[in-house]
C-alpha angles and dihedrals in degrees: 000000000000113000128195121213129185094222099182092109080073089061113110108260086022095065122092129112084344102045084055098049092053093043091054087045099055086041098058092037088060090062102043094093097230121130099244127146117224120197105194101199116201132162096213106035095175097063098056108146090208133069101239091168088100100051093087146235093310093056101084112181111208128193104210102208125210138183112278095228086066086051085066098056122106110266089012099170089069091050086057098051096041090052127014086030097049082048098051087039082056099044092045093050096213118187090225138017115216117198113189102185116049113288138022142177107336097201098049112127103191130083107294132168130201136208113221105180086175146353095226095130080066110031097037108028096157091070082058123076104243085253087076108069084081080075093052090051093053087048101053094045084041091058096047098054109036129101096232139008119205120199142177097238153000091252087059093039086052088050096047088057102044096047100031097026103217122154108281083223103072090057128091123192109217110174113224124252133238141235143131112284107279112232121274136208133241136041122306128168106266109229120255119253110283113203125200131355129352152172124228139215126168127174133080108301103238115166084247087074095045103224090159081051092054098042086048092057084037091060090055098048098058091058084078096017136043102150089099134057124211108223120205123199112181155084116271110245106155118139129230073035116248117205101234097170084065093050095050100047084057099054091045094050092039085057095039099241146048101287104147111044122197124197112176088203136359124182121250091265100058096037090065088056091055086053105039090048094043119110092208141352120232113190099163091183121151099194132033139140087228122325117233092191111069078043106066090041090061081049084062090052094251136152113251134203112191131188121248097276108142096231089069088060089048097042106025098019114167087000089090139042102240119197131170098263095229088058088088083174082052089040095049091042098060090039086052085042097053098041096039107045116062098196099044084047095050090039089056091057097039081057096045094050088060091049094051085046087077101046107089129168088205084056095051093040101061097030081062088040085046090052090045097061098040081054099050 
């Protein structure tokens, strides 16, 4: 089988959740054994984040180029797939077409199946630009006429059909795997010492995951307690924007010392040692398609407090605390919690690493391998 895959997630400033499941993906199929063919299409093959040199001969990584005037449109990126992309697909002749991120090539007549995480372009379109309900629009068409749809979890599957009202039938829910970041190439800032004792939260900080929320609770709590730091990976997507470089340099200078750090991005090296080194996770998040993060810190044997998001309920179920973000009293009394009482804390990870347990990439791989065939 020759599969098709729109690979552009594994360019450096596109990667993220989606970026990690595809690259787990093409790791474990090329280790499946089967004699399948993968054509990885970028259109900017020299600034891929991932070593793909190890995948093998059946992995072909293929730079789609495209004029440079059509580069210099608005929303370029979906020019390029709806066009340079739908005319290499043609030419290559691939027996499926595998999106991993939302939408793809609306005219392409062949078999194609799309990954939809989430619907928050939809559900949650103030976090978006207005730009972006173009992508809810591809999503949406995307959804409608693709062969398969392939999502995280039965809350997002339940949400796919009762806002895009497709057929419950063409989806199939495959649960992510888990595993410790895999390196990446290229420089990052490597993050400064951290003593003691900290908290950790990593993931772009859309309102939806309520980090203004976490430093603000933070804030209070140093007034009785400074013996442990809050850490923050991520990219900064609030909107309306806060400025939460000058919220945290105010707190910082208000308690004398750098007690809230902030990293926009660190690479996957250095994450693990945030992770490895953390005393709890806190990913106060109300709405997410799956949520990698708590996840891998339950793969680190920590302790995790999430927010109220029904897929937590559905995939992690008793192995976190789990509070309403804009309760800050709910918030201070699971961090105490976590950090204060040995056996809750133990019994949290005894209970994560079950949950982890579960949560194979072999598994996911064939069971997308498995979906393809029965398409084609």
């Amino acid at each position: 089988m020759r599969i098709g895959i729109d690979a552009r997630c594994l360019q450096r400033g596109l990667g993220g959740g989606t970026a990690r499941v595809l690259y787990s993906l093409l790791k474990e199929w090329s280790r499946c054994g089967q004699a399948n063919e993968y054509i990885l299409y970028f259109d900017d093959l020299k600034s891929s984040l991932f070593d793909l040199s190890g995948l093998g001969p059946e992995f072909i990584c293929r730079e789609v180029r495209w004029p440079k005037i059509l580069r210099r449109l608005p929303m370029s990126g979906i020019v390029w797939q709806q066009l340079s992309l739908l005319a290499r697909l043609l030419r290559d002749r691939v027996d499926i077409f595998y999106s991993p991120y939302y939408s793809m090539p609306l005219f392409y007549p062949g078999k194609k199946c799309v990954v939809v995480h989430d619907i928050s372009y939809h559900t949650l379109r103030q976090e978006y630009p207005r730009k972006e309900m173009i992508s809810d629009l591809l999503s949406r068409l995307s959804c409608s006429l693709a062969t398969l749809i392939i999502t995280d979890s039965e809350a997002s599957k339940k949400e796919i059909v009762d806002h895009y009202h497709v057929p419950a039938g063409k989806i199939a829910v495959i649960p992510c795997g888990i595993d410790k970041p895999a390196n990446m190439l290229g420089e990052s800032r490597s993050p400064e010492a951290i003593s003691g004792r900290y908290a950790l939260y990593v993931g772009t900080m859309f309102n939806r995951r309520h980090v203004v929320e976490l430093i603000r609770a933070w804030d209070a709590r140093l007034a009785q307690d400074k013996k442990v730091r809050l850490v923050l990976v991520g990219r900064n997507a609030t909107r309306p924007r806060a400025d939460l470089v000058a919220m945290i340099d105010e707190i910082n200078r208000r308690h004398g010392g750098q007690y809230v750090i902030h990293h926009e991005f660190v690479n996957d090296e250095e994450l693990n040692t945030l992770y490895a080194g953390c005393s709890v996770f806190i990913y106060l998040s109300t709405y997410e398609g799956f949520g990698l993060p708590p996840l891998e810190a339950m793969l680190h044997d920590k302790p995790v407090i999430v927010g109220n998001a029904d897929v937590f309920k559905e995939v992690i179920g008793q192995a976190s605390l789990m509070v309403d973000p804009k309760q800050q009293k709910e918030i201070l009394e699971a961090v105490g919690r976590a950090l204060n009482e040995p056996g809750l804390a133990s019994s949290m990870v005894a209970q994560g690493r079950q949950v982890v347990e579960k949560l194979s990439w072999v598994r996911a791989a064939r069971l997308y391998l498995e979906r393809f065939y029965e398409i084609v």
